[in-house]
Every structure is written in structure tokens, then in C-alpha cells.
VEXLOSE-937828 format. One line per field, with one value per residue (C-alpha): x, y, z; residue in one letter; residue number from 0. Coordinates in steps of 0.5 Angstrom, whole numbers, plus 500, padded with zeros to 3 digits. Layout:
// VEXLOSE-937828
px	c(X:...)
py	c(Y:...)
pz	c(Z:...)
koldren	c(a:...)
marmi	c(NUM:...)
***
This chain:
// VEXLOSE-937828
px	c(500:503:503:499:493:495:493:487:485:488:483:477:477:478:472:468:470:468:460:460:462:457:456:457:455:457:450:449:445:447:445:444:445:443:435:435:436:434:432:434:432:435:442:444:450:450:448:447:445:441:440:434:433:437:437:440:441:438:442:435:435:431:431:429:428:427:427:424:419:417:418:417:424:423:417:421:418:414:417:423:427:434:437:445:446:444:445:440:441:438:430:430:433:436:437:441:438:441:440:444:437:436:430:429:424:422:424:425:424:430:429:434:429:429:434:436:435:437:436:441:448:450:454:454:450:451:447:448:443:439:443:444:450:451:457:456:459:464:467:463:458:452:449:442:438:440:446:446:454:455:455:452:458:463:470:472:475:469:472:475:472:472:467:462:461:455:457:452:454:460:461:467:470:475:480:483:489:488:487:480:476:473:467:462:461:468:466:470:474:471:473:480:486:488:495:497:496:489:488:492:487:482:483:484:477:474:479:476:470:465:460:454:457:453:458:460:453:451:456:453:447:449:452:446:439:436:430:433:436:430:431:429:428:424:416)
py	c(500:507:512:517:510:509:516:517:510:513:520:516:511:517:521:513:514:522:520:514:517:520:527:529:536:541:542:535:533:526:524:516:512:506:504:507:516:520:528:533:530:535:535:528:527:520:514:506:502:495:490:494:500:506:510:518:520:528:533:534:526:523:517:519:512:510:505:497:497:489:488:495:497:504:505:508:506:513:518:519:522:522:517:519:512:507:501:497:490:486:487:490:497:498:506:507:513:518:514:508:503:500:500:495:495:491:484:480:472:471:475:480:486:482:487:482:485:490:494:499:502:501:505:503:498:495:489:483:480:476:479:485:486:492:494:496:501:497:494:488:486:483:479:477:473:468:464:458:459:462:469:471:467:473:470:470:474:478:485:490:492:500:498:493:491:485:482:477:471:474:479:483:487:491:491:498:494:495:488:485:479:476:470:466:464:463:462:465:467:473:471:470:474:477:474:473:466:466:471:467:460:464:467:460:457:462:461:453:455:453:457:454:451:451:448:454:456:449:448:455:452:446:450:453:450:444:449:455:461:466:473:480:485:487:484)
pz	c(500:498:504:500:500:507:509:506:510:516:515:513:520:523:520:521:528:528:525:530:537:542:543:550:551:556:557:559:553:550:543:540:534:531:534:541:538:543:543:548:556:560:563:565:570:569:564:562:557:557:554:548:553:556:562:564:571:570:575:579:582:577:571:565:560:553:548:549:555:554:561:564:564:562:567:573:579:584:587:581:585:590:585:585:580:575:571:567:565:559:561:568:571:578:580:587:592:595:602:600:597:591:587:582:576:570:568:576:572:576:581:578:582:589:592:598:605:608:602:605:605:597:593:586:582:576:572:567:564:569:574:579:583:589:592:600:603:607:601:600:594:595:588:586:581:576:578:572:571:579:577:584:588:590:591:599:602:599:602:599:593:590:584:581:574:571:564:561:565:570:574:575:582:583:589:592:591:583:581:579:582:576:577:573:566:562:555:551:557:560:567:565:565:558:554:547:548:549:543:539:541:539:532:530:532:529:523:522:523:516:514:518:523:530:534:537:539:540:545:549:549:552:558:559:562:558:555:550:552:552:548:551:547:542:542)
koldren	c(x:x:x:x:x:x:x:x:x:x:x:x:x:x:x:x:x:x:x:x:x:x:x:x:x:x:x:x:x:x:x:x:x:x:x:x:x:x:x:x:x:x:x:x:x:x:x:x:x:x:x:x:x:x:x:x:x:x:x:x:x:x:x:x:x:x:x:x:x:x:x:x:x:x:x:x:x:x:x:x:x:x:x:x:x:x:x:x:x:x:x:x:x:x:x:x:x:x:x:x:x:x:x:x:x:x:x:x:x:x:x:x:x:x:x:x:x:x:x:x:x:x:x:x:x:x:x:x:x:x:x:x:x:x:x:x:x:x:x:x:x:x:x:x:x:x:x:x:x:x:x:x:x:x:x:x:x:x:x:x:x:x:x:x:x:x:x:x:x:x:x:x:x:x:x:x:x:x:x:x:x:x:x:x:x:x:x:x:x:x:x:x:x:x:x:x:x:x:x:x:x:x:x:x:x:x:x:x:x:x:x:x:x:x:x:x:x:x:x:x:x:x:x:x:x:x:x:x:x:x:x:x:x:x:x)
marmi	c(0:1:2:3:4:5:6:7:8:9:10:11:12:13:14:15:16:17:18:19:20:21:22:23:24:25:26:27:28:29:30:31:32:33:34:35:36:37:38:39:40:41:42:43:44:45:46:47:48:49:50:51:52:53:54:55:56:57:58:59:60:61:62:63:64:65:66:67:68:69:70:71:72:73:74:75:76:77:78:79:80:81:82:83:84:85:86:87:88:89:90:91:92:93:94:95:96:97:98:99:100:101:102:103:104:105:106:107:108:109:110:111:112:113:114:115:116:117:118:119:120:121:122:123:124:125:126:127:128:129:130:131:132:133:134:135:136:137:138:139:140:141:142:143:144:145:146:147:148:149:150:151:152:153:154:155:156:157:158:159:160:161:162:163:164:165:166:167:168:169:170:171:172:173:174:175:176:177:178:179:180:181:182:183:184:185:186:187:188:189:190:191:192:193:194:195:196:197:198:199:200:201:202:203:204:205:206:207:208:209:210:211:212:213:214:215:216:217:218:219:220:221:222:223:224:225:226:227:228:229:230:231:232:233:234)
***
């Protein structure tokens, strides 16, 4: 490739990257792409996004939604207001008050919005798919709901966490030390430490896979319960 070619490939990826992007305003506006557009809502200090459905923390303490409402993700639950953070999951969406509760709403067919008692002392929230997690004041993180591939079993010493997040079927905990604590599913190793041996393994199984092999997909299946994986998402 000639440098001039090189150039204009370089200039085109990053125009791509330019159009793609979210806007950030310093007015606090958020601009969407693909499905889920979203107008003006006011200034917004905080977002997330779950599995068809989006979610904005406004300055003045309360959730504003949209997209997909299948199972009542986007209906925040009254009064709308005191929240300081919040997270959404594939059909449900959890909001955390000023005074340390969790309110829960939308899908709970795997108890995903049955925040464990006491209800009190949380600091961040996050969610999976059919999972929830919050982390306490004290360090500790307190996990509910799906828990096929123990994505609820907080590795001991269960102490020492700064921040929380919930993949599909994981979950991921971060330690003041800096180190991360990883648990649940490993396919596709979303639990395990990165290296390039891993990527190297991974580039080769999808290089012998043939147009139409289901082994991959069969094989999650298989992990999984012995009725299909259900879908969220649009009606």
C-alpha cells in the first residue's frame, strides 16, 4: 500500500469514528445512534445502557428511559427522584437512592429485581442479563438472581471492592489494590486473564469454523438449561 493510499484509509477510519461517536455536550445532552435516538432530555449526569432499553440520570435526581418496554424496563417506578446512579440489565433496570436503597423494576423471572435485605448501605449498582449486583459501603458486593453459571458466587475474601460490574453471565469486581476478581461463566474466557496466547487460540477457532457450523452455538446452548436460552428484547 503506497503511503498516500495509507493516508486516506487512515483519514476515512477516523471521519468513521467522528460519525459513530456519542455527543457529549457540556449542556449535559446525549445524542443515540442506530435504534435507540434519543432527543433532548435535559441535563443528564449519568447514563447506561441494557439490553433494548437506555437510561439517564438527570441533575435533579430522577431516571428518565427509553427504548424497548417488553417488560417494563422504562417504567420507573414512583416517586422518581433521589436517585445519584443507575444501571440497566437486559430487561430490567436498577436505580440507586441517595440514601443507599436499590429500586428494582421491569423483568424479575429470575428475581433480578428482588434486591436482598436489608435494602440499605449500597454505593454503585450494576446489572447482567438475568443478574444484579451492589456494592455496600463496606466493601463487600451483594449479587441476586440468575445464577446458572455462578455468577452470583462472590469469590471469598469478599471484601475490598471499589467498583462492580455485571457481563452476560459474569460478574467483575474491582479491589483497592487495582486488581480485578472475575466469576461465572468462562466461555469465550470473559473471566480469565487476557495474554496472547489466548487471543492466538481464539483466532484459530474461528478460522476452521465453516459457513454454517452451529458447533459454537450448540455448545452454548449446552452450557446452559436444558429449555432454549429465552430472547429479550423487542416483542
Amino acid at each position: 500500500m503506497t503511503p498516500h493510499r495509507l493516508l486516506k484509509c487512515i483519514l476515512a477510519a477516523l471521519l468513521a469514528l467522528c460519525i459513530s461517536a456519542p455527543a457529549w455536550t457540556v449542556s449535559g445532552s446525549i445524542v443515540g445512534w442506530g435504534e435507540q435516538v434519543v432527543g433532548p432530555v435535559g441535563r443528564l449526569v449519568a447514563i447506561s445502557a441494557g439490553g433494548y432499553h437506555s437510561l439517564g440520570l438527570k441533575s435533579d435526581g430522577s431516571i428518565v428511559a427509553w427504548g424497548n418496554n417488553s417488560y417494563g424496563q422504562r417504567t420507573v417506578p414512583s416517586p422518581n427522584s433521589g436517585f445519584i446512579a443507575v444501571a440497566g440489565g437486559g430487561g430490567h433496570s436498577l436505580g440507586l437512592k441517595s440514601d443507599g436503597s436499590i429500586v428494582a423494576w421491569g423483568d424479575n423471572s429470575y428475581g433480578q429485581c428482588s434486591v436482598p435485605s436489608p435494602n440499605s448501605g449500597f454505593i454503585a449498582v450494576a446489572a447482567g442479563l438475568y443478574h444484579s449486583l451492589g456494592l455496600k459501603s463496606d466493601g463487600s458486593i451483594v449479587a441476586w438472581g440468575d445464577n446458572n453459571y455462578g455468577q452470583l458466587n462472590i469469590p471469598s475474601p469478599n471484601s475490598g471492592f471499589i467498583a462492580v460490574a455485571g457481563g452476560y453471565y459474569h460478574s467483575l469486581g474491582l479491589k483497592s489494590d487495582g486488581s480485578i476478581v472475575a466469576w461465572g461463566s468462562n466461555w469465550l474466557r470473559p473471566v480469565q486473564r487476557p495474554s496472547s496466547q489466548l487471543r492466538l487460540h481464539r483466532h484459530r477457532r474461528r478460522r476452521q469454523s465453516q459457513p454454517g457450523d452451529t458447533r459454537e452455538s450448540f455448545q452454548f446452548a449446552r452450557r446452559g438449561e436444558a429449555r432454549p436460552i429465552r430472547r429479550f428484547g423487542r416483542p
